[in-house]
N, C-alpha and C positions, 0 to 999 in steps of 0.2 A: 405429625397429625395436622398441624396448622396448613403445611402447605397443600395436603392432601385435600384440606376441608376450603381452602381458600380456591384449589382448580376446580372441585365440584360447585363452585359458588359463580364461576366465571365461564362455568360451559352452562349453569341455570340462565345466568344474565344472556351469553347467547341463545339459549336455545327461547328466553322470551321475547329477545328480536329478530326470531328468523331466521338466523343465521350462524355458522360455526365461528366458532371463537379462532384466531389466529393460529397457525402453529408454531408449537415452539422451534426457535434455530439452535444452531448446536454449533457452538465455537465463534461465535461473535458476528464479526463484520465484514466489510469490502476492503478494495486497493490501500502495508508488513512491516519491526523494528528495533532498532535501536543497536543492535551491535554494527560488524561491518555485513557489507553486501556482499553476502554467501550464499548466495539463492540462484541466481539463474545465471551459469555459467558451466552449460555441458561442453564435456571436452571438442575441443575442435571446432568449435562455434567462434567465431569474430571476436572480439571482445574490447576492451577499451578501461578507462577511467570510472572510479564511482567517488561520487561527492555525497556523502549522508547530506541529505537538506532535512533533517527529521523534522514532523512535528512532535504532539503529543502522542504518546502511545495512550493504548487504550486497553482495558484489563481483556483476561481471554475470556472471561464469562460473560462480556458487557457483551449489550449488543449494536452495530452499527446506527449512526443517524440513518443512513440510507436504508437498510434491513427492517430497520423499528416503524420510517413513515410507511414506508411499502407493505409490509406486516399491517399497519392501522387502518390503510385504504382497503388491504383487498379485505379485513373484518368489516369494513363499511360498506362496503361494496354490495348492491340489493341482491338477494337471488332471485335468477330470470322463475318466472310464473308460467308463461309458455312460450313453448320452442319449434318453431317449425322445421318441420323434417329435413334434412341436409346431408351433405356426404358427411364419413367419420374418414379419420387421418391418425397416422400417431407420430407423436413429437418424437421427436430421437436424441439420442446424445448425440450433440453436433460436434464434427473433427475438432477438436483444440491445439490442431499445432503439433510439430514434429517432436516425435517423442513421447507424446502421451496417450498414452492407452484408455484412461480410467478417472474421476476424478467422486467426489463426494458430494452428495445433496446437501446444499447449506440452507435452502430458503426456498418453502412455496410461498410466490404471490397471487396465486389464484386460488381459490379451494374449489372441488367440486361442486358442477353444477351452479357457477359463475361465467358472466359474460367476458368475453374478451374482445380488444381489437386488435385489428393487426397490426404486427412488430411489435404487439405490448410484451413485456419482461413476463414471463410466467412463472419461472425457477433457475433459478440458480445455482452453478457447479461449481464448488471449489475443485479448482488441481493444486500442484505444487510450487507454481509461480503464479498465477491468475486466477482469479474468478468469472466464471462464462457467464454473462445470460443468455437463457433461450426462451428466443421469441417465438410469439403465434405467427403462423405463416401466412394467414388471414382473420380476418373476425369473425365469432362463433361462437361455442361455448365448452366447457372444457367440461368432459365427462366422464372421466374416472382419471385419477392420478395412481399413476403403476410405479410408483419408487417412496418408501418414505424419507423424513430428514434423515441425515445423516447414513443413509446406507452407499456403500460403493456401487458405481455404475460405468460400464464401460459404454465407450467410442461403439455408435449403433442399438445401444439397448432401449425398448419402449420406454418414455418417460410418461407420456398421459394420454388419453384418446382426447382429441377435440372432435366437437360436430362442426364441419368448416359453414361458416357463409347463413347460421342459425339465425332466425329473427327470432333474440329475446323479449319478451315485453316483461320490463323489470318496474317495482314498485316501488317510488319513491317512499324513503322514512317519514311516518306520520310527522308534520308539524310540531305536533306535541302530544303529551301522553296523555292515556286519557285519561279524564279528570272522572271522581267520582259525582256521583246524583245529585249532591247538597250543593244549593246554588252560590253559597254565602265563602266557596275558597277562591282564596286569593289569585286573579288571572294570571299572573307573571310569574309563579311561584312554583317553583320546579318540584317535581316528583324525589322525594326522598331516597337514597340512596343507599344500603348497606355499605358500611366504610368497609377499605379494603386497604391491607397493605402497600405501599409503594415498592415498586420494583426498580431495581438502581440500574440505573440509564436506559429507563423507557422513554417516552417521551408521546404526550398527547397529539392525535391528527391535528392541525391547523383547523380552527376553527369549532373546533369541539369544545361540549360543556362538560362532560362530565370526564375523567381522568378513568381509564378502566386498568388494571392492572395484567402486564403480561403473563401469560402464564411460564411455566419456568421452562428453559430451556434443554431440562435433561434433570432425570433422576441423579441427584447428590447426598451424598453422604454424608451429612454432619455428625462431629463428632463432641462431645461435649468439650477437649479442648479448640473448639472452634476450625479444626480443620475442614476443606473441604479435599476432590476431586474432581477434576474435570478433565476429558479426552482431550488428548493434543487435537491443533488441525494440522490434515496435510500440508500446510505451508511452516508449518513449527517444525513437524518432524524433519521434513527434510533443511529446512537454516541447521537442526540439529546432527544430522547426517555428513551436510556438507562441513560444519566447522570438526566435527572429529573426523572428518575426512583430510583435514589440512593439519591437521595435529600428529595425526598417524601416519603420513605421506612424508609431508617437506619438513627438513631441518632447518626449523625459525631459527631465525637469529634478529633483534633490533637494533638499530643504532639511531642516534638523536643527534637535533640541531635545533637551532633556535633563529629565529626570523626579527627582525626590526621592520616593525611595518607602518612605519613612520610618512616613506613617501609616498605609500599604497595608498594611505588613509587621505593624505592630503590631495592624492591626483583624484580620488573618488569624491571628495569635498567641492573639489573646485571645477568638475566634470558634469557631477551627476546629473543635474538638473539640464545642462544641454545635451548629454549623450539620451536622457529620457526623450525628449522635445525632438530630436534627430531622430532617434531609433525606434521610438515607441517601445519600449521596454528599461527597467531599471538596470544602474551599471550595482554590480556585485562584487564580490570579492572571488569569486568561482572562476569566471572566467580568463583573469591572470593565474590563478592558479593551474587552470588546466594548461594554458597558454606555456606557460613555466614549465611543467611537468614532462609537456609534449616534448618541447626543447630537449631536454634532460634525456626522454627515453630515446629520441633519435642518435643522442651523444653515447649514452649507453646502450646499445642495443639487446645486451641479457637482459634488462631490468624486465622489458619488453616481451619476452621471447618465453618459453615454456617447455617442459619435457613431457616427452611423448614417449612412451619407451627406454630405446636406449637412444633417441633422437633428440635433439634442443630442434626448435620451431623457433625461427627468428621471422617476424613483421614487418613490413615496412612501410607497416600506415599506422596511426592510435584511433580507437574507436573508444570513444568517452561513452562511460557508463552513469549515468546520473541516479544514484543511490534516495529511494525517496521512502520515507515511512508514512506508511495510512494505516488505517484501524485493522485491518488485518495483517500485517507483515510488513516486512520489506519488499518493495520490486527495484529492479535496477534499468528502467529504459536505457538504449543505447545512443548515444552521441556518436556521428560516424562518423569518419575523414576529418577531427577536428585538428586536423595539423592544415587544413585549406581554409578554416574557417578562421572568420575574424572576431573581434571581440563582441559585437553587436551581433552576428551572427549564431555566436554560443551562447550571449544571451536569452536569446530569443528560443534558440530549440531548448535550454533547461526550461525555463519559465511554459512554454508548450507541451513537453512532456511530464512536466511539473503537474500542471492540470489535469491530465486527462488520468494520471496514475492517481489522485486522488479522487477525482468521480469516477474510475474504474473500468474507462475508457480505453486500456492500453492490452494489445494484441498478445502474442508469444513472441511474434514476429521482435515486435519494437525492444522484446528485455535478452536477444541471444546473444553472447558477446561480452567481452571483458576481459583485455589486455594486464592490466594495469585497477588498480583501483583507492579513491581516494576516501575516507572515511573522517567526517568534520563531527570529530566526538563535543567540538568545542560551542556547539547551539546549545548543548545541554551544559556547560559548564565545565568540562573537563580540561582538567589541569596538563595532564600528561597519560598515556595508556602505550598499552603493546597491542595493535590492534591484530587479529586474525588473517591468516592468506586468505583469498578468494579462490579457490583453486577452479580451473587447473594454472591460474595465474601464478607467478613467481615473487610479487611485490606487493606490497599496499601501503600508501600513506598515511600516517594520521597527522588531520590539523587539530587544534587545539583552541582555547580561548585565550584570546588579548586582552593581558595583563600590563598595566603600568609599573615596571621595574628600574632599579636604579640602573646603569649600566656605566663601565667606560668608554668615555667617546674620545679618541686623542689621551689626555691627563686631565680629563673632569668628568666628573659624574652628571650625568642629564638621565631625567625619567624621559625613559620611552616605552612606547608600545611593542609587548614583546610577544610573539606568540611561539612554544615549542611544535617542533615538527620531529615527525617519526616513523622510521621506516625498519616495517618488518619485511625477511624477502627469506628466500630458499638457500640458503648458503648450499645446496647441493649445485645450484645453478651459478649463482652470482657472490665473487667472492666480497670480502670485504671492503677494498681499494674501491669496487663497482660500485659498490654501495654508499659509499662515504663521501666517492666524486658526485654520485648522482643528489644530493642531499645539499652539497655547495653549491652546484649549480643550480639546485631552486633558490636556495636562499639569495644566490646573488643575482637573480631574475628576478626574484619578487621586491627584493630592497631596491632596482632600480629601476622601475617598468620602463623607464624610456627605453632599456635593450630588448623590452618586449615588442616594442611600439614602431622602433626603427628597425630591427632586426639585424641587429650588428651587436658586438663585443666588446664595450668599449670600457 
């Protein structure tokens, strides 16, 4: 009853300023996380290396930074008063990329009977790797929305009629409210406010006074032991698709090693700040590793390679996949040809598609692809894991975190910097011997980068 009586309370507060109350989104936010990168990698498609760079995940009920300010603008946003006569148009679901038919309404930013301009964000398509906006095609006004959230929409179906090229005349929000008759209240002294619940991870426009709470995102179900319910999204279902996909497919098998990263630590101490100042970008620990890896899958060429049938596909390039988590899932942009690239080189494109996959920037195009794939469970602290295939990949990495351990070095014990490494792969593919060379030779690439650096064996 309370939430029932708290939405009725928050479409009165709109409908006294004029305008409709936000709508609710349904499954959170933008640009996916936290296991390995199992997401976008159709068979046959390029593929390459994934490094989780995670950040924080973010709950499936919450709703995106990006979703929530957009969601607040377009509640603030005046409604146009008068419209002069113009063509009508209708928005359509725009192509998303090979392979996808269909995707899901995640978010209106306009409500009807608001102004737009052109190339503004109107609404928003979740698919199974990406989120689309679609843009106004010019400035106008947007005159009936023909999809609600959350319903499915295929490639060419109406999304909204706009009036193109409309001269709105919209009314700016009074100053201040109005006061009543009695001359004797206080000037500066703000119109009282029925309190309202907080809603967990909204967030007020910039520059707002008053705090209004979102309405909910989707009928839930509470239960008096505090359960709730909430729809997957299409990018959940499918990470959950593709990992029993790799369960039910290839025969895991894992094996381990452990890394001394000793001289890694100190060539990055005593680099950083001039490879910064040269390259304009930061030196990481990523790019020896892909560096190393590459090495390795060239030497082993199953690790590489993939079944197709009753066929192995063997590669003869690596195309790095850079595993990144934002508030909606994982995506994996692709790193191409990084066996031509140098280390400043692979900086620069992780740190690149680093960005644009968390503003939400990144195409179908940029995530097709995935040879190989690395998974750095160790951002979050992870000690040791059996990480998941990426199929139709045959290997994956896992790093780990760096931990100060006693070791033997010679006949004495020195603490060093140890990190475990760990490779799950398809024993239908790659046998054991493959697996266990491929694992020495990172480890003895990463403990001595100079054989990364010179390109020799020494």
């Amino acid at each position: 009853m309370r939430s029932v009586a708290g939405l009725r309370g928050l479409s009165a507060i709109a409908r006294s300023a004029g305008r409709s109350p936000a709508r609710p989104l349904v499954g959170a936010a933008r640009s996916r996380g936290g296991g390995v990168a199992a997401l976008a990698s159709p068979a046959g498609c390029r593929a390459g290396l994934a490094i989780a760079v995670d950040g924080p995940r973010v709950a499936a009920v919450g709703r995106s930074a990006a979703a929530t300010a957009a969601s607040a603008a377009a509640t603030a946003r005046p409604r146009s008063l008068s419209v002069a006569a113009g063509p009508e148009d209708t928005l359509t679901v725009p192509e998303m990329g090979e392979s996808i038919t269909e995707g899901t309404v995640a978010a209106w930013l306009v409500e009807d009977g608001q102004a737009v301009e052109e190339d503004e964000i109107v609404v928003q398509i979740e698919t199974d790797k990406v989120t689309v906006d679609v843009r106004a095609p010019s400035a106008g006004l947007l005159v009936k929305q023909k999809a609600e959230v959350g319903e499915t929409v295929a490639v060419g179906q109406p999304l909204a009629v706009l009036r193109l090229g409309a001269a709105a005349a919209a009314e700016a929000a009074p100053a201040k409210a109005a006061a009543p008759e009695a001359d004797d209240a206080p000037a500066a002294a703000p119109e009282a406010a029925t309190p309202a619940e907080p809603v967990h991870g909204a967030k007020a426009a910039p520059g707002s006074k008053e705090a209004v709470p979102s309405p909910p995102q989707q009928q839930i179900n509470l239960s008096e032991s505090g359960e709730r319910r909430v729809k997957m999204t299409r990018m959940r279902k499918r990470i959950a698709d593709r990992l029993k996909e790799a369960q039910n497919t290839a025969a895991m098998l894992t094996t381990f090693n452990e890394v001394d990263m000793s001289a890694l630590i100190d060539l990055r101490n005593e680099y950083k700040e001039a490879f910064e100042k040269r390259h304009g970008v930061k030196l990481g620990f990523m790019s020896p590793f892909i560096k190393a890896a590459t090495v390795a899958l060239e030497e082993q060429p199953e690790v590489n390679a993939f079944i197709d049938g009753d066929d192995i596909v063997y590669r003869d390039y690596v195309d790095v996949s850079v595993a990144v988590s934002t508030p909606t899932g994982l995506v994996v942009p692709v790193l191409r040809s990084c066996e031509k690239m140098s280390f400043a080189e692979i900086e620069k494109t992780i740190a690149n598609l680093g960005t644009r996959a968390r503003e939400g920037k990144l195409g179908i195009d940029d995530m097709q692809g995935g040879t190989f794939t690395i998974s750095n469970g160790g951002v979050f602290g992870s000690l040791l894991s059996t990480p998941i295939i990426n199929m139709p990949q045959s290997a994956i990495l896992g790093m780990h975190i760096i931990q100060k351990r006693a070791m033997v070095i010679g006949n004495e014990i020195q603490i060093r910097p140890m990190m475990y490494l760990a490779l799950s792969y398809d024993h239908r593919l790659i046998d054991g011997r493959e697996a266990v060379t491929f694992l020495r030779r990172m480890k003895r690439l990463v403990e001595d980068p100079r054989r990364l650096l010179l390109e020799v064996d020494v």
